[in-house]
ZAMAR-62033 format. One record per residue (C-alpha): residue number from 1; residue in one letter; x, y, z. Coordinates in steps of 0.1 Angstrom, whole numbers, plus 5000, padded with zeros to 4 digits. Each point is the difference from the previous one (the first is absolute). Layout:
NUM;A;X;Y;Z
...
end
This chain:
1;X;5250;3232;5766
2;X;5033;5017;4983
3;X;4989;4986;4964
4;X;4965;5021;5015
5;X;5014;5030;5007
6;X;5023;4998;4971
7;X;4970;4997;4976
8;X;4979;5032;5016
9;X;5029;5018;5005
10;X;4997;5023;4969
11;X;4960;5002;5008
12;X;5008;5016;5033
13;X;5022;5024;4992
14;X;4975;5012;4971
15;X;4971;5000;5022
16;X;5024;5016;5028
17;X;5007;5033;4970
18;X;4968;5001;4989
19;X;4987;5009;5036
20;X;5032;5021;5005
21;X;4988;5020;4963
22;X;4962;5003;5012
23;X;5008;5011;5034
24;X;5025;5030;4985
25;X;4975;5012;4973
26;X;4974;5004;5031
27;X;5030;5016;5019
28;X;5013;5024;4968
29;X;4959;5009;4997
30;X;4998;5016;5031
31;X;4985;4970;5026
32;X;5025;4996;5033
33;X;4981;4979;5021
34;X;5024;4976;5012
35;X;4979;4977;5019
36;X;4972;4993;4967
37;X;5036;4995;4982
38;X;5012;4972;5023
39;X;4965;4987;5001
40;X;5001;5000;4963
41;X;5032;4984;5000
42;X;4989;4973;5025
43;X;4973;4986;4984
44;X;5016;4997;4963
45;X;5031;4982;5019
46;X;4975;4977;5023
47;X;4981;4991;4964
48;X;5031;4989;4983
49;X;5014;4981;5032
50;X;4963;4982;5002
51;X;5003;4993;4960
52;X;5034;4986;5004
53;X;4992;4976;5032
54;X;4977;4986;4979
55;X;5016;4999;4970
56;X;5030;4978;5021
57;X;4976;4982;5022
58;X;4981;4985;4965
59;X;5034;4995;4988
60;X;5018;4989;5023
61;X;5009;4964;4990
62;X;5008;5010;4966
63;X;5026;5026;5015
64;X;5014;4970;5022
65;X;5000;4976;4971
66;X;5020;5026;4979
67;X;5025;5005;5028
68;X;5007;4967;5013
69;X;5019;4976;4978
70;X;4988;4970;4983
71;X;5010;4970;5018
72;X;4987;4976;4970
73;X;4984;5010;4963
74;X;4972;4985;5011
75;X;4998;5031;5026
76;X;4997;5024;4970
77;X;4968;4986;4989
78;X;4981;5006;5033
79;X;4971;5024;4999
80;X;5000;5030;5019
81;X;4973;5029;4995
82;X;4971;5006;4974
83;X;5013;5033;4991
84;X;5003;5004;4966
85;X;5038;5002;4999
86;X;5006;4973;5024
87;X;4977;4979;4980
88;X;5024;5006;4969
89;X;5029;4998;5019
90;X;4986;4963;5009
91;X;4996;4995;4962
92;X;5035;5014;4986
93;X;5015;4980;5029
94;X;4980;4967;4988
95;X;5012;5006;4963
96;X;5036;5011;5007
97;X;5000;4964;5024
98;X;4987;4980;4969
99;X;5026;5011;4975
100;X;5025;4997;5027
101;X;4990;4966;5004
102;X;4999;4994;4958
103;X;5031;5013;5001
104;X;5015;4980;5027
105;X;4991;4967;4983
106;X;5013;5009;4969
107;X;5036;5009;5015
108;X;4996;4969;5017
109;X;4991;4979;4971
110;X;5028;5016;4982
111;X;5025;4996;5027
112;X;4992;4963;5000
113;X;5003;4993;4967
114;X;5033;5015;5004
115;X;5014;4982;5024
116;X;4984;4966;4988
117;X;5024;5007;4965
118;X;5029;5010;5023
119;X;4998;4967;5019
120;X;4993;4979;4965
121;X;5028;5020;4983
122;X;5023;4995;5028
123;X;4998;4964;5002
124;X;4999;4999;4960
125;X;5035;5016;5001
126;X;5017;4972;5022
127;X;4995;4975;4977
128;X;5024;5016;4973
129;X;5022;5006;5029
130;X;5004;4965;5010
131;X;5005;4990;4961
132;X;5026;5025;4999
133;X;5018;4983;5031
134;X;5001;4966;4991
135;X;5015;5014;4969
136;X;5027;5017;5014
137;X;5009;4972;5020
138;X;5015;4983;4970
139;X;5021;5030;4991
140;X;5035;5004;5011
141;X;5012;5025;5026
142;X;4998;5026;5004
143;X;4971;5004;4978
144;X;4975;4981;5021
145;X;5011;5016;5032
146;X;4990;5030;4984
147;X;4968;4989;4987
148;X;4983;4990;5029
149;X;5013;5025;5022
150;X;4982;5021;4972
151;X;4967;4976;5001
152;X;5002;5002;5045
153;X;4997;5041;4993
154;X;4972;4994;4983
155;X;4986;4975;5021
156;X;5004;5025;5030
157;X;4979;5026;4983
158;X;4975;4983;4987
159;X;4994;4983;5034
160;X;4998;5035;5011
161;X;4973;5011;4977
162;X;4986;4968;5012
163;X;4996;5004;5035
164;X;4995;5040;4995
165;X;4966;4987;4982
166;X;4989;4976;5028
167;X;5013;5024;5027
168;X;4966;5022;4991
169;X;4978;4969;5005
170;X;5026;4986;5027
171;X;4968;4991;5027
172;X;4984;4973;4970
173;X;5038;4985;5000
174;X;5012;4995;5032
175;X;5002;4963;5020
176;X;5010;5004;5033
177;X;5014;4961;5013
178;X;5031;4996;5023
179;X;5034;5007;4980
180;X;5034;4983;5016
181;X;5021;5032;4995
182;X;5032;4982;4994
183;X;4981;4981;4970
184;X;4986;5032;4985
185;X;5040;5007;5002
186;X;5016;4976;4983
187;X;4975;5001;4974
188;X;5009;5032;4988
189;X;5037;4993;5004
190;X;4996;4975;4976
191;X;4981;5021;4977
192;X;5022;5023;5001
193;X;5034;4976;5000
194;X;5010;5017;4963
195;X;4994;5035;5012
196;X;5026;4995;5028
197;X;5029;4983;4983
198;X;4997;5032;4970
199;X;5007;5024;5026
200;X;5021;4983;5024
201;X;4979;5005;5030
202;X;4988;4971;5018
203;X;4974;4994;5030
204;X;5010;4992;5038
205;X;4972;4987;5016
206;X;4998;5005;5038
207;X;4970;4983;5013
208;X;4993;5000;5038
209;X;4970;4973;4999
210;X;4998;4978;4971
211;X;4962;4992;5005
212;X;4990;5038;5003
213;X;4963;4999;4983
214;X;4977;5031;4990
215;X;4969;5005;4985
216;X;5004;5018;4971
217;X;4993;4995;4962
218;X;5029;4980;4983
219;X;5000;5014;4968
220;X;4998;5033;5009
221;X;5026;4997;5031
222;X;5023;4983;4968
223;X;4994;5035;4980
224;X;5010;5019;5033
225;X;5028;4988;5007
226;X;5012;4992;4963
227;X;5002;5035;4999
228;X;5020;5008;5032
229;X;5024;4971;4986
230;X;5006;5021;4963
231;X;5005;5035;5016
232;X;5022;4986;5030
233;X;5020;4981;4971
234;X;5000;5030;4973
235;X;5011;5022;5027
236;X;5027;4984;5011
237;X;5015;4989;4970
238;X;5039;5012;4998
239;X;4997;5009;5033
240;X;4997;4967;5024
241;X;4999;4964;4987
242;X;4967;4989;5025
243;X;4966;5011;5015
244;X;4992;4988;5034
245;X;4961;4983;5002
246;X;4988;4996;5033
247;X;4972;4984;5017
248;X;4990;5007;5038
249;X;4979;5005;5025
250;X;4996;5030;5024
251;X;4976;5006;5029
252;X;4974;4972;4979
253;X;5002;5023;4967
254;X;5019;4979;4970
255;X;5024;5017;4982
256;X;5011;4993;4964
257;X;5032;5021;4993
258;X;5021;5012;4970
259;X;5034;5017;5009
260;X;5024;5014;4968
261;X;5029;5017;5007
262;X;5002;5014;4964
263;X;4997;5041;4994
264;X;4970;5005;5024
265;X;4972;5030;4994
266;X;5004;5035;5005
267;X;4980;5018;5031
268;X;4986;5019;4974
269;X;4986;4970;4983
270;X;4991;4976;5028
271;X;4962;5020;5008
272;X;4995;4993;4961
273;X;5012;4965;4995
274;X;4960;4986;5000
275;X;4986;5027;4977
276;X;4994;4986;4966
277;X;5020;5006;4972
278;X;5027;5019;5027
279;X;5035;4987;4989
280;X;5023;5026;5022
281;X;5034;5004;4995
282;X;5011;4967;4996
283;X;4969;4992;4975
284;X;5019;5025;4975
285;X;5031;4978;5008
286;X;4983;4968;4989
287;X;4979;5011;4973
288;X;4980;4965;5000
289;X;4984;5012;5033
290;X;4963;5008;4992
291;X;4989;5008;5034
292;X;4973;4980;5007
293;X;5016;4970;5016
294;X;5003;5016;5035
295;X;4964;5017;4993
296;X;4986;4965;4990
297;X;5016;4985;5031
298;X;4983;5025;5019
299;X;4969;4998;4991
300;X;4998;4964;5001
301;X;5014;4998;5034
302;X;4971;5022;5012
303;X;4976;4974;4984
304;X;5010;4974;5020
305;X;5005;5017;5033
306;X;5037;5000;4998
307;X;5023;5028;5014
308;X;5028;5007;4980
309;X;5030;5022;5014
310;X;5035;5011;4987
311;X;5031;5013;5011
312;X;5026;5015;4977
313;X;5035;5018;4999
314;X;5018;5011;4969
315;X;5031;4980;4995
316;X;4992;4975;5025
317;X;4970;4983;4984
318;X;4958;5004;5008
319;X;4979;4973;5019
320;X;4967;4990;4997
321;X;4976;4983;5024
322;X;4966;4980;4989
323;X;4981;5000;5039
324;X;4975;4972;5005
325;X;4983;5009;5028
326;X;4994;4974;5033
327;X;4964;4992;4988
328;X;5016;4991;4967
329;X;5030;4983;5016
330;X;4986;4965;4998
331;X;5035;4988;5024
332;X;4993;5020;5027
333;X;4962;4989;5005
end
């Protein structure tokens, strides 16, 4: 009705002048009968009001279609009226749909071929790596040290591209299976053995239940907590020698924990920490931060149903908590 009104709105003021112009000329000439005036008046306003009713009652699904929003696209191609202009609104709506749709699919095609030659180049790129490794282990120290310290930063971000490429496509990769939490754990300790001894900060595992078992997707719970492990580590590097990782349950939730007690994040920073490409403070500090690992975690979290939550204070180190919830708690069933 608004969109109506809205649309007739500069008819009835002219057509409210006009009888306001024709009724003075007759009053300038001479004529002061105010009752034939009125009349006059009357009947041009009850014409327009008839031609309008109509007008909106012919219309009136076209008005409604215009002012409600589109739940789907497919919505947009409905018919409405056979009035001229609704029938080309129908058409320009069916054309502007189909070169949406062209449009769509070539992005789409584009954006796959993309991220098929990211993934290919990706993988492409650790096999130099892992030549350039075994290489270094024949030099002396501290040459090789430095090598494949150099060769695990590279590693890291190329796993990053990695997993950023999948992360789109994230529903096609997952495998949901029961994953012993403690194993997940020491798997990544292991992987990242070198990482700890370079910067002198070492893992204390605290594990309430040894046999504590989720459902989740192992590779991508690996990723998660892979990248809890290097910011807990990088963080706390000249300022404490360990990391505390805890596993536990609470009121039938499981609860996968990372404690640092390294610089911790500013209260300016902590709302941020998940936006992508948001280093903070302490990201122009460490100027290998990117600013995606906490965004990636994030997101992938979400995926699988996971609650993630985290506690920090500067100077006495940040927290972070992966929830599995009781229906995903496979030891409290």
């Amino acid at each position: 009705m608004k969109l109506f009104f809205k649309e007739h709105a500069l008819l009835i003021v002219v057509q409210a002048l006009q009888f306001f112009i024709i009724l003075s000329i007759f009053w300038l000439d001479g004529y002061r009968s105010i009752r034939v005036t009125l009349y006059a008046a009357f009947l041009g306003f009850f014409v327009l009001a008839c031609y309008l009713f109509y007008h909106y009652v012919s219309r009136r699904k076209f008005y409604n279609r215009l002012s409600e929003p589109i739940q789907t696209l497919d919505e947009s191609l409905q018919k409405t009226e056979l009035a001229p202009i609704s029938v080309r609104l129908d058409q320009l709506m069916k054309d502007q749909y189909k070169l949406y749709q062209t449009q769509i699919k070539t992005i789409q095609k584009h954006q796959a071929e993309h991220l098929q030659f990211m993934d290919q180049w990706v993988h492409q790129m650790k096999t130099p790596l892992s030549v350039i490794e075994l290489s270094a282990q024949g030099l002396d120290e501290p040459d090789s040290s430095s090598i494949r310290e150099e060769t695990d930063r590279i590693k890291t971000g190329l796993n990053t591209v990695l997993y950023m490429a999948r992360l789109r496509s994230i529903e096609k990769d997952l495998h949901i299976k029961p994953v012993v939490l403690q194993q997940i754990i020491h798997e990544v300790n292991g992987d990242k053995k070198r990482f700890y001894i370079r910067n002198q900060v070492y893992p204390k595992l605290e594990i309430e239940n040894n046999a504590i078992t989720v459902e989740t997707d192992e590779k991508w719970l690996f990723f998660i907590l892979e990248q809890l492990i290097s910011n807990a580590v990088k963080y706390s590097f000249g300022k404490s020698k360990y990391i505390n990782i805890s596993v536990y349950e609470k009121n039938t939730e499981a609860i996968l924990e990372v404690t640092d007690f390294g610089i911790g994040i500013p209260k300016s920073d902590q709302r941020r920490v998940f936006d992508p490409f948001y280093t903070g403070e302490n990201g122009r500090q460490f100027r290998e931060s990117t600013g995606m690992g906490l965004y990636l975690t994030k997101e992938v979290s979400e995926h699988l149903g996971h609650r993630i939550e985290m506690d920090s204070e500067v100077g006495k180190g940040t927290t972070f908590r992966i929830i599995f919830s009781s229906t995903q708690n496979l030891t409290s069933l």
